[in-house]
C-alpha positions as CSV (number, residue, x, y, z in Angstrom):
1,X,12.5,21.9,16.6
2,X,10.1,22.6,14.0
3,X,11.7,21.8,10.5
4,X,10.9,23.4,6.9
5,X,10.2,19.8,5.5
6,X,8.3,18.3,8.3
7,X,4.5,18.1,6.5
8,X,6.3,15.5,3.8
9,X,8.2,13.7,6.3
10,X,5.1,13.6,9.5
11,X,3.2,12.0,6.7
12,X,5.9,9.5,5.9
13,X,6.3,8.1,9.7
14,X,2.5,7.6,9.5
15,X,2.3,5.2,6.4
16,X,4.7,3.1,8.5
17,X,2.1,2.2,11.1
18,X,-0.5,1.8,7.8
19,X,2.1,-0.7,6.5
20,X,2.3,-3.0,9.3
21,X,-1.3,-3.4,9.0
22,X,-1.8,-4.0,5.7
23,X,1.0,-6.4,6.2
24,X,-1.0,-8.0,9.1
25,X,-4.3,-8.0,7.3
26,X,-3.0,-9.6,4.0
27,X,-1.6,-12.5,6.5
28,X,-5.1,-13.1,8.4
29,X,-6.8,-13.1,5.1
30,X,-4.6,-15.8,3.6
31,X,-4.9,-17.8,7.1
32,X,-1.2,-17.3,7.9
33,X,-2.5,-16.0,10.9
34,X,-6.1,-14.5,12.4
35,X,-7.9,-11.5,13.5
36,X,-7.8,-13.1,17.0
37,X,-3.8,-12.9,17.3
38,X,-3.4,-9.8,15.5
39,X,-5.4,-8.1,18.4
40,X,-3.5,-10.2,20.6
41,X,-6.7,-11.7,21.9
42,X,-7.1,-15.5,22.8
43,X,-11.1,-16.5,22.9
44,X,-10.8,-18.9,25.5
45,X,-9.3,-17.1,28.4
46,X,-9.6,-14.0,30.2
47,X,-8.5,-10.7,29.0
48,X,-5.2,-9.4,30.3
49,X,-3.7,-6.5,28.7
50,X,0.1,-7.6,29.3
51,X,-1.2,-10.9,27.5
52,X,-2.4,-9.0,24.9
53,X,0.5,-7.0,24.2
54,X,2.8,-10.3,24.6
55,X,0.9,-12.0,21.7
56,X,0.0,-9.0,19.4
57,X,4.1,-8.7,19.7
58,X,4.9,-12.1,18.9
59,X,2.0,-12.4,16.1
60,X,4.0,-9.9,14.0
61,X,7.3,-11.4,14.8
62,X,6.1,-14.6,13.5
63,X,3.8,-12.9,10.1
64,X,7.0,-10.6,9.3
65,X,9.6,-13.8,8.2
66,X,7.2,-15.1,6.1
67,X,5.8,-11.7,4.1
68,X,9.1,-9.6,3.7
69,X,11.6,-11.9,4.9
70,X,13.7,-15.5,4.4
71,X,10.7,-17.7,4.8
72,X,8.4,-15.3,2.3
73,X,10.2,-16.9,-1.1
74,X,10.6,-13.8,-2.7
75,X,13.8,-13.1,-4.8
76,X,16.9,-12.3,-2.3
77,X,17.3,-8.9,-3.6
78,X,13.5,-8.3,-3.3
79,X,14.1,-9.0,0.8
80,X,16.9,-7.1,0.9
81,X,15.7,-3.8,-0.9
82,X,12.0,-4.8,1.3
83,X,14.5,-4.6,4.6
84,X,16.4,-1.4,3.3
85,X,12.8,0.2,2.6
86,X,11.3,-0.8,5.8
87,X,14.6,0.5,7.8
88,X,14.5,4.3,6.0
89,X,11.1,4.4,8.2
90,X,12.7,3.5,11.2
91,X,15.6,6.1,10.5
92,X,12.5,8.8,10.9
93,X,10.1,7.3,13.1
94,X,12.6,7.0,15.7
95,X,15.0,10.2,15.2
96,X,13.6,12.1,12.5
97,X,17.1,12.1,10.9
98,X,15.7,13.0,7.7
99,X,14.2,15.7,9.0
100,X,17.5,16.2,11.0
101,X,19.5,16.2,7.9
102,X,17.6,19.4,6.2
103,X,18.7,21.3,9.4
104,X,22.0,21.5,9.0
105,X,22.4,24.7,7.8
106,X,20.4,26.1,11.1
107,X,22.6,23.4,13.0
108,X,26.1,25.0,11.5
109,X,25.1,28.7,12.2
110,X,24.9,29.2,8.3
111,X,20.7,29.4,7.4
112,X,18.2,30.9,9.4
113,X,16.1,28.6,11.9
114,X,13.5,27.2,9.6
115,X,10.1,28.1,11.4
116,X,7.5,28.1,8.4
117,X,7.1,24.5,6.0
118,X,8.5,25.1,2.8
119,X,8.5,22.9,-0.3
120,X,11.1,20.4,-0.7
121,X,11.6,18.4,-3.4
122,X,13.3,15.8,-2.0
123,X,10.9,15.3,1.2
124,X,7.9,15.0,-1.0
125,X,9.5,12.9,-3.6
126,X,9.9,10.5,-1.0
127,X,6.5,10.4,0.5
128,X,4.8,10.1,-2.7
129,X,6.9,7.1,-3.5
130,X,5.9,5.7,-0.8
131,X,2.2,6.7,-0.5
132,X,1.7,4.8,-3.9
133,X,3.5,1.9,-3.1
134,X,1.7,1.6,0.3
135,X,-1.7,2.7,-1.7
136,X,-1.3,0.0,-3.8
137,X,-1.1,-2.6,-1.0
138,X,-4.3,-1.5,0.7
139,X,-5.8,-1.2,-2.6
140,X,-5.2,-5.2,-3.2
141,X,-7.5,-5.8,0.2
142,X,-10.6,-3.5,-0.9
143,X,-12.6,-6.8,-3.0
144,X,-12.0,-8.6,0.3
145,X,-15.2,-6.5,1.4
146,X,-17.1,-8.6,-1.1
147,X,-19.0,-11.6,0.6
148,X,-19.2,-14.6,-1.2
149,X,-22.9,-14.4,-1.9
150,X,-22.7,-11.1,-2.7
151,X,-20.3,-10.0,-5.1
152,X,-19.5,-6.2,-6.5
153,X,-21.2,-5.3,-9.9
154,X,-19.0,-5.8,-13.1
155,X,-18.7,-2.3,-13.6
156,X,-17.3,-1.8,-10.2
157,X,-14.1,-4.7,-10.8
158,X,-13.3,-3.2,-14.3
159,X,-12.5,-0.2,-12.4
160,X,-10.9,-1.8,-9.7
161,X,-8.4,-3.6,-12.2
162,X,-7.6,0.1,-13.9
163,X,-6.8,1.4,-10.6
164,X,-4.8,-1.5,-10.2
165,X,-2.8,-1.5,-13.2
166,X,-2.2,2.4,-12.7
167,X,-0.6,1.4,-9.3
168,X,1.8,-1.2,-10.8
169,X,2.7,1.1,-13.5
170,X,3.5,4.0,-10.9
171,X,5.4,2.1,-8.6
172,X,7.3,0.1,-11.4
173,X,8.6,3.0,-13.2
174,X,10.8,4.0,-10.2
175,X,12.5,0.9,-11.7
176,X,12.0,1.2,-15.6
177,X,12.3,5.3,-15.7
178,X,15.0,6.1,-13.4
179,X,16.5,2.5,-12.5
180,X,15.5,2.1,-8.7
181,X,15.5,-1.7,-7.9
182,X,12.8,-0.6,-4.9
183,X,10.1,-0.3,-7.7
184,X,10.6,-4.3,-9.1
185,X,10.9,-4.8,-6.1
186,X,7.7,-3.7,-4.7
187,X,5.6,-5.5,-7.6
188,X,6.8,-8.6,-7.7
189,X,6.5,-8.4,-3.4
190,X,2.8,-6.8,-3.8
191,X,1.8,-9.4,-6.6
192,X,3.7,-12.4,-4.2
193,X,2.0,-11.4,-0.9
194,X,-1.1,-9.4,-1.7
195,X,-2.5,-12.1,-4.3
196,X,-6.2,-10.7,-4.4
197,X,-8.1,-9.1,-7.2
198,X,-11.3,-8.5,-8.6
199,X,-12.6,-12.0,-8.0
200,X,-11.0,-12.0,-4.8
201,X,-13.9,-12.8,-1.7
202,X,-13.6,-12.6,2.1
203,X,-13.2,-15.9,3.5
204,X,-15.9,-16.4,5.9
């Protein structure tokens, strides 16, 4: 069924997957696990794909405890709100029950069947939300392109650090502004678990 607010909530679904990997990446590069397992690869035997997608499973299994939950030592109502935020993308990833839930006018017999994407305030409230907060964590990984003998000019990390600071003060205001605990709740987890910045090198 086509929905009037699917183009917010299609893109929403995808920064799931993006999550997971940024989650993933951050771990490698702080040697809590490594490329290798991530893939679901081990160098030294054979490549089997059901081995593969055994250990690429059990690689997140293991990262996940330690970044977002009761092994990551972040604040118990930082995991919480973390596990609330990660479970909204499950509720339309597998269901598209917020998608579902701006149907029920169509479902009751009482609004036309939405056909066309119309804007919704709501719908791209929440996408944006969580674009920035997801944008921020990749944005904590882009110095990691800097090899240690070859470091970015000065120009370029005094403009890495606004963009930075613009993220925190985006994501915290969902907090400060309007008094969602998601937003402190996303900085102190981005600042605990993505701790890279400017001087921040890939570890060969």
């Amino acid at each position: 069924m086509t929905n009037r607010t699917s183009v917010p909530y299609h893109g929403y679904t995808l920064l799931r997957n993006v999550f997971d990997n940024l989650v993933l990446t951050s771990a490698a590069l702080q040697k809590i696990t490594d490329f290798y397992s991530i893939d679901g690869i081990d160098p030294s035997k054979p490549f089997d794909p059901y081995s593969v997608r055994k250990l690429r499973k059990a690689t997140e299994y293991a990262v996940r405890p330690k970044i977002t939950g009761d092994q990551s030592g972040l604040s118990k109502s930082t995991i919480d709100e973390l596990a609330q935020w990660d479970a909204m993308f499950d509720y339309e990833t597998h269901g598209a029950r917020f998608s579902m839930s701006h149907s029920v006018g169509w479902l009751k017999g009482t609004d036309p069947l939405p056909v066309l994407p119309t804007f919704n305030k709501p719908a791209f409230t929440m996408f944006i939300n969580r674009f920035c907060e997801v944008g921020w964590m990749a944005h904590r990984l882009v110095p990691l392109v800097q090899p240690p003998s070859v470091p970015l000019s000065d120009t370029w990390r005094n403009n890495w650090r606004i963009i930075d600071e613009s993220f925190e003060i985006i994501v915290d205001g969902l907090t400060k502004e309007i008094g969602k605990k998601i937003g402190g709740a996303i900085v102190e987890f981005v600042k605990a678990k993505f701790p890279f910045n400017d001087q921040s090198l890939f570890p060969l």
